[in-house]
C-alpha positions as CSV (number, residue, x, y, z in Angstrom):
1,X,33.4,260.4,49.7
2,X,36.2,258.8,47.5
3,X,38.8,259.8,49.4
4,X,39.4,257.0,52.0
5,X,39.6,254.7,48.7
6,X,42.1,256.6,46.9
7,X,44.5,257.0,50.1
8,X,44.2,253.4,50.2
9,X,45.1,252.9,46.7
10,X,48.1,255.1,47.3
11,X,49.2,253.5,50.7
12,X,49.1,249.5,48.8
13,X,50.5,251.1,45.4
14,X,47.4,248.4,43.7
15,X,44.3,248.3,43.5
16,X,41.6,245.7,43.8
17,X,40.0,245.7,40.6
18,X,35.9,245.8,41.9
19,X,37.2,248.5,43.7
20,X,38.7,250.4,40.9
21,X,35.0,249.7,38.9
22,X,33.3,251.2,42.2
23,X,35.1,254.7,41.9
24,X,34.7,254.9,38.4
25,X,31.0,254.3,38.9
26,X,31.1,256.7,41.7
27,X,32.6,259.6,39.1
28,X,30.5,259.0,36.9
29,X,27.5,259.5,39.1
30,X,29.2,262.9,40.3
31,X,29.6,263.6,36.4
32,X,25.9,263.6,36.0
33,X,25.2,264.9,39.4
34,X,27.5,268.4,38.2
35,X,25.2,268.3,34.6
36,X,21.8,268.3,37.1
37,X,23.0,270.7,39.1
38,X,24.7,273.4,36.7
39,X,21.4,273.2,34.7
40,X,19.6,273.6,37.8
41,X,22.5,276.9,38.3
42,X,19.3,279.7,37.7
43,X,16.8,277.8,40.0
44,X,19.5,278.2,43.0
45,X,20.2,281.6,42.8
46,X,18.6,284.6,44.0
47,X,20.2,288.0,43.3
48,X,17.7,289.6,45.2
49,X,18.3,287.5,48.5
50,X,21.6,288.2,50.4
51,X,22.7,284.5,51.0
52,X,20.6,282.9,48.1
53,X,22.6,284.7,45.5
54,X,25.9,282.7,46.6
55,X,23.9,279.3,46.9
56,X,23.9,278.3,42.9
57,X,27.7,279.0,42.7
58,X,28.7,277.1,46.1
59,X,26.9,274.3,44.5
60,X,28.2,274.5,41.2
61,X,32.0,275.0,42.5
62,X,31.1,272.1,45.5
63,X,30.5,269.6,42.6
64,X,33.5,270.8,40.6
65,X,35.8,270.1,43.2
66,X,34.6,266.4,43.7
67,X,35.4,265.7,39.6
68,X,38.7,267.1,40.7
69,X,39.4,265.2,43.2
70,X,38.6,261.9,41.3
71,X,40.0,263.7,38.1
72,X,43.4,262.0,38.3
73,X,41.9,258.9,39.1
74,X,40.3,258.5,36.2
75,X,42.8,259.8,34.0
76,X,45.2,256.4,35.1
77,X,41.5,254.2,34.9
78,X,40.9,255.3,31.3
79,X,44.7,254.4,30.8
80,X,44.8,251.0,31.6
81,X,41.3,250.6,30.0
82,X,42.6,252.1,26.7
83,X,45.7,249.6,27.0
84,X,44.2,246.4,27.6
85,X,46.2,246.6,31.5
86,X,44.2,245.2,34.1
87,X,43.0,247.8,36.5
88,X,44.6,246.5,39.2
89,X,47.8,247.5,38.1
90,X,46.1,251.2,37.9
91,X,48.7,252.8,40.1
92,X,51.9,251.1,39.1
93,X,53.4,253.7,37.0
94,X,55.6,251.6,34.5
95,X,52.5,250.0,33.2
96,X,50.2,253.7,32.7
């Protein structure tokens, strides 16, 4: 989970830049894991089944909510990378 990170990011008001690379690896690995699993939507659910025709769209909407959560994250990472700021000035809000 990202989470711990990005209260800490919040809590200093910087952040250290390997750490800032980390969670942008870290999305990008839950971009790719949504791709795999919303292809994968069909194989997951059963619309026969009870409780297997709700599995494909808890996974789908699980997945979803972690790009949200790192959504704004990467919005302020992109930022600074677009503007030549170093990404440990990610949170202050003058520079983004």
């Amino acid at each position: 989970t990202v989470l711990p990170q990005l209260f800490m990011f919040m809590k200093e008001g910087q952040a250290e830049a390997f750490t800032s690379h980390f969670l942008a690896a870290q999305a990008t690995s839950k971009l790719i894991s949504f791709i795999f699993w919303a292809s994968s939507f069909s194989e997951l659910s059963n619309p026969d089944h009870y409780i297997k025709s709700f599995i494909g769209n808890w996974v789908v909407v699980m997945q979803l909510v972690q790009l949200l959560v790192m959504g704004d994250f990467i919005y302020h990472y992109i930022r600074c990378l677009r503007k030549g700021i170093p990404v440990s000035q990610l949170l202050c809000s003058e520079n983004v």
